[in-house]
Backbone as JSON, one array per atom type, in Angstrom:
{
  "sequence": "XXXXXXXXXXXXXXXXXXXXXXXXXXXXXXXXXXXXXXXXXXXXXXXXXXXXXXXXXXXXXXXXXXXXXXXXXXXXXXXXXXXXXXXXXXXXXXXXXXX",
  "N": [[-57.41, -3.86, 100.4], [-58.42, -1.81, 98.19], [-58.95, -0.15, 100.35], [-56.67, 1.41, 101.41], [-55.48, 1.79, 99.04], [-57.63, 3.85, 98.04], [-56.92, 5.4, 100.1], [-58.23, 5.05, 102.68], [-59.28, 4.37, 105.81], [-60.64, 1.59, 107.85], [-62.82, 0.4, 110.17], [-62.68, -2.59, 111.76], [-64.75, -4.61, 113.16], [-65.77, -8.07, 114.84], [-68.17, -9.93, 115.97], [-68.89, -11.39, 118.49], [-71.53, -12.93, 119.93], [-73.3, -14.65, 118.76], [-73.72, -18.27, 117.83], [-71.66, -20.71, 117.94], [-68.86, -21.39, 119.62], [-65.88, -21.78, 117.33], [-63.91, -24.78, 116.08], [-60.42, -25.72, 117.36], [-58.71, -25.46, 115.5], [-59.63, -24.16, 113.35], [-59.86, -21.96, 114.45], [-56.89, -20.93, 114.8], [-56.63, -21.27, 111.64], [-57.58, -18.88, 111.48], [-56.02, -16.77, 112.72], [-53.85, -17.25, 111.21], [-54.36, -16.12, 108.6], [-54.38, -13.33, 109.49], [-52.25, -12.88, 110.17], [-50.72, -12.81, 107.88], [-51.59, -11.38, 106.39], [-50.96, -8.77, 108.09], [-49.41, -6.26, 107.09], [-51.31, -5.09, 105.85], [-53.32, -4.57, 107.44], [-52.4, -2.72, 109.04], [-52.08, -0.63, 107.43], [-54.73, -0.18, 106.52], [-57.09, -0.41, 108.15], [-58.1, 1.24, 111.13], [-58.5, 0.29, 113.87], [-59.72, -2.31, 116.04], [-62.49, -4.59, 116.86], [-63.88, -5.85, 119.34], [-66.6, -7.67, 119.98], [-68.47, -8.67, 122.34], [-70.78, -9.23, 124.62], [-71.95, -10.62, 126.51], [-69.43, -11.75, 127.8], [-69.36, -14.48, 127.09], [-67.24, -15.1, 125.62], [-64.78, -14.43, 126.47], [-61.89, -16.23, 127.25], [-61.02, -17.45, 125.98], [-60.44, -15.95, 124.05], [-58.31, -14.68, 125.76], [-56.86, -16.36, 126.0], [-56.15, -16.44, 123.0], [-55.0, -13.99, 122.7], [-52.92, -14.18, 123.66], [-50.97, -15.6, 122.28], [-51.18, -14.3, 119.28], [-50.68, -11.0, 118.61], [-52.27, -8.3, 117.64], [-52.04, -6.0, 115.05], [-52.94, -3.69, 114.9], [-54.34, -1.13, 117.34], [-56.71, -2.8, 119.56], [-59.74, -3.54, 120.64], [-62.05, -4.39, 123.34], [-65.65, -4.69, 123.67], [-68.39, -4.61, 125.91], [-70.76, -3.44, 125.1], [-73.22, -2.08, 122.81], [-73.77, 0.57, 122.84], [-70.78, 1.35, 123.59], [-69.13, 0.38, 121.27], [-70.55, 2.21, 119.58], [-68.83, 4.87, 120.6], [-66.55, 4.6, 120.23], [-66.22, 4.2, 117.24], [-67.22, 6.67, 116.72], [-64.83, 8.09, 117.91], [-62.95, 7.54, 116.43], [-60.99, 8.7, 114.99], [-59.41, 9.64, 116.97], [-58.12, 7.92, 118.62], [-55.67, 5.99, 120.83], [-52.92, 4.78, 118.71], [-50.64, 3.9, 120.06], [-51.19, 1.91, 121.33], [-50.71, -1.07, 122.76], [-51.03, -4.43, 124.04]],
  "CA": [[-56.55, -3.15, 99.49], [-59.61, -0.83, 98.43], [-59.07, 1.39, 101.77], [-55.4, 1.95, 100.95], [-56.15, 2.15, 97.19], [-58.19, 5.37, 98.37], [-56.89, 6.29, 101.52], [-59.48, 5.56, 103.36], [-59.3, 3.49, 106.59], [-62.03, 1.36, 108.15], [-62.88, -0.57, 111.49], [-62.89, -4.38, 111.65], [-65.69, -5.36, 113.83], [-66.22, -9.13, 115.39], [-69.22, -10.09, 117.36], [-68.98, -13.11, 119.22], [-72.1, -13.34, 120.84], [-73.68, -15.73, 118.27], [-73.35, -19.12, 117.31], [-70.68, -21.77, 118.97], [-66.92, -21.54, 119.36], [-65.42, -22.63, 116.15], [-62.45, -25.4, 116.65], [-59.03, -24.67, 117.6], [-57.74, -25.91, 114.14], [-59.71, -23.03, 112.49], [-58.99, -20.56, 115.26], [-55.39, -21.03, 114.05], [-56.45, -20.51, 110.73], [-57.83, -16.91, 111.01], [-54.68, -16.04, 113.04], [-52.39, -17.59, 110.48], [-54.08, -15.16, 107.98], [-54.42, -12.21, 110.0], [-50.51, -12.63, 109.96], [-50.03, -13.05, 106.44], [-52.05, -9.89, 105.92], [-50.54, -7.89, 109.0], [-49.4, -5.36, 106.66], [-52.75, -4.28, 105.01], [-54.41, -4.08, 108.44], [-51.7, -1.64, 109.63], [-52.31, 0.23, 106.78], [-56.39, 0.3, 106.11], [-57.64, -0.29, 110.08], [-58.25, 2.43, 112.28], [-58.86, -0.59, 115.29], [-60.49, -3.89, 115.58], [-63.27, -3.97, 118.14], [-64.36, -7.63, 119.63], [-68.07, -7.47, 120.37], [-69.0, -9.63, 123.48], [-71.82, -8.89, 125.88], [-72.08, -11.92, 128.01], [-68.17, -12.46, 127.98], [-69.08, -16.09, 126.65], [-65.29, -15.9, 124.71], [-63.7, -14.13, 126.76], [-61.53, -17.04, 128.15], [-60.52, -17.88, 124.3], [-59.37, -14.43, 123.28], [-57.63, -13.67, 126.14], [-55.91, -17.34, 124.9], [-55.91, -16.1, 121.34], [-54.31, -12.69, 122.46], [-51.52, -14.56, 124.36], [-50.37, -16.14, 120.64], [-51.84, -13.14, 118.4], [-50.25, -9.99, 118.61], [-53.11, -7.35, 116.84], [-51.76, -5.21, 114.26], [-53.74, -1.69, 115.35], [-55.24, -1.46, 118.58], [-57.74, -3.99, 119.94], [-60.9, -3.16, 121.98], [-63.05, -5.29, 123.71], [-66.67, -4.17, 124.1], [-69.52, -5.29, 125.96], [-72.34, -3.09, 124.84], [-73.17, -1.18, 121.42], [-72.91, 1.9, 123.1], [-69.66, 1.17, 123.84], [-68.62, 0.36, 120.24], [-70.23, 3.47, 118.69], [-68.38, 5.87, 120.84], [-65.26, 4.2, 119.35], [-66.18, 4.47, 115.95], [-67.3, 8.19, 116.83], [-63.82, 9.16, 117.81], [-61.62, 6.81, 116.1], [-59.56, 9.81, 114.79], [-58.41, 10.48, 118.69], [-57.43, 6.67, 119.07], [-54.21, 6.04, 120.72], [-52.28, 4.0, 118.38], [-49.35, 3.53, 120.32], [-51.79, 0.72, 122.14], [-50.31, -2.3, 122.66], [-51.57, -5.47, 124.49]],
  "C": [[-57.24, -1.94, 98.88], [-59.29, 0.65, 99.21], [-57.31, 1.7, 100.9], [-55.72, 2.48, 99.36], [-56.49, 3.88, 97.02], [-58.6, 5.77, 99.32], [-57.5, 6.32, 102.7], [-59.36, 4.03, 104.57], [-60.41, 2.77, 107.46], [-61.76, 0.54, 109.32], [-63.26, -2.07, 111.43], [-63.79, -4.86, 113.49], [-66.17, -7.1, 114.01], [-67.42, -9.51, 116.35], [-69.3, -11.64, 117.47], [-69.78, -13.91, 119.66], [-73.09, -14.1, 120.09], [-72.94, -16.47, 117.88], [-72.27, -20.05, 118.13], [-69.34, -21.17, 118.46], [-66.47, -22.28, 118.17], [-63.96, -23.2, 116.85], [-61.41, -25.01, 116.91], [-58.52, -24.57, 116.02], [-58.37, -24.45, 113.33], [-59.31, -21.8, 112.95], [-57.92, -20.07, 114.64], [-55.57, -20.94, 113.02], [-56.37, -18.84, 110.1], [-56.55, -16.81, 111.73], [-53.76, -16.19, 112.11], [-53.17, -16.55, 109.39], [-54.26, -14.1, 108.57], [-52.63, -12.07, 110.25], [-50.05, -12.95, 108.76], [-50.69, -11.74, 105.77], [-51.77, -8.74, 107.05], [-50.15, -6.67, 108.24], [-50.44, -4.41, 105.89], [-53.18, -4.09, 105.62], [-53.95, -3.1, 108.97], [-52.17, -0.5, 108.65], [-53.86, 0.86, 106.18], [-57.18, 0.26, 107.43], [-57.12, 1.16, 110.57], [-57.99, 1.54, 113.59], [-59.74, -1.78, 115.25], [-61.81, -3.6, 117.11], [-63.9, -5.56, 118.28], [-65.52, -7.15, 120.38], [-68.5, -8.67, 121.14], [-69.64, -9.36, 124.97], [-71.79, -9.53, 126.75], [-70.69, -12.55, 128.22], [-68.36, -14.06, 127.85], [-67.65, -16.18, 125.93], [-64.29, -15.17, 125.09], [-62.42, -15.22, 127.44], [-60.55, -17.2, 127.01], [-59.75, -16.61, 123.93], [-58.76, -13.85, 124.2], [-56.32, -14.99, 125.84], [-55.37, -16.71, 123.83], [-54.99, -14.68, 121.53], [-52.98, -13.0, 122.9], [-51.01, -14.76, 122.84], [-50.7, -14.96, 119.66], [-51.83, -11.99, 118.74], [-50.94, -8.83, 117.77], [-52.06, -6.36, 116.19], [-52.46, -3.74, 114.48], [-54.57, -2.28, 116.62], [-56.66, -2.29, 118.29], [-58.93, -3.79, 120.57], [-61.73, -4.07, 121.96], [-64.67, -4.39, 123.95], [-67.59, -5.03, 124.55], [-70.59, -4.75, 125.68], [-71.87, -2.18, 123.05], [-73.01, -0.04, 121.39], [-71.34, 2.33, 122.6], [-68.69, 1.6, 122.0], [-69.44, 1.78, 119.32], [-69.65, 4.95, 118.96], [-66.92, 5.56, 120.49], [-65.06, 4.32, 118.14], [-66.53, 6.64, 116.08], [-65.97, 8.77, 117.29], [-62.73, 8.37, 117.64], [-60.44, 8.0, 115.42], [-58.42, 10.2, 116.05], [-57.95, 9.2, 119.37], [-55.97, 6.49, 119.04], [-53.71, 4.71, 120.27], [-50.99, 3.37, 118.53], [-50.18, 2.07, 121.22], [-51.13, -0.24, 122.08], [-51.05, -3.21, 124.01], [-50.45, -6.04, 125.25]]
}
């Protein structure tokens, strides 16, 4: 609420590549609030960016994307490169993206 507050939009970064798969039951929690706050991410996100090098979750989030419809474009990355040439031209991101 912050970014809106003062205008100012920011990138939501995930990195996957530590730690274990958390259960399904919580899975389903972050989705159930990432849809109860769908309107604040439209409005303070630039883009979400899923950080996974060794595709260990990719199997899960391409699950989780079947049920979970992202609110601003989505990007997958496998390197850090990757993700700072996204943050370097998130102004020229096409937000008509859809999944």
């Amino acid at each position: 609420l912050d970014c809106i507050d003062n205008d100012v939009k920011c990138i939501l970064l995930l990195d996957v590549n530590k730690g274990e798969i958390p259960p399904m039951n919580y899975i389903l929690k972050c989705m159930s609030f990432l849809i109860e706050i769908k309107s604040i991410i439209q409005d303070a996100v630039y883009f979400s960016v899923i950080y996974d090098k060794d595709e260990t979750g990719t199997q899960l989030l391409n699950t989780i994307l079947k049920i979970y419809q992202p609110a601003r474009p989505l990007f997958i990355t496998k390197t850090q490169d990757q993700i700072i040439q996204l943050c370097n031209d998130k102004e020229t991101v096409d937000f008509s993206y859809k999944i």
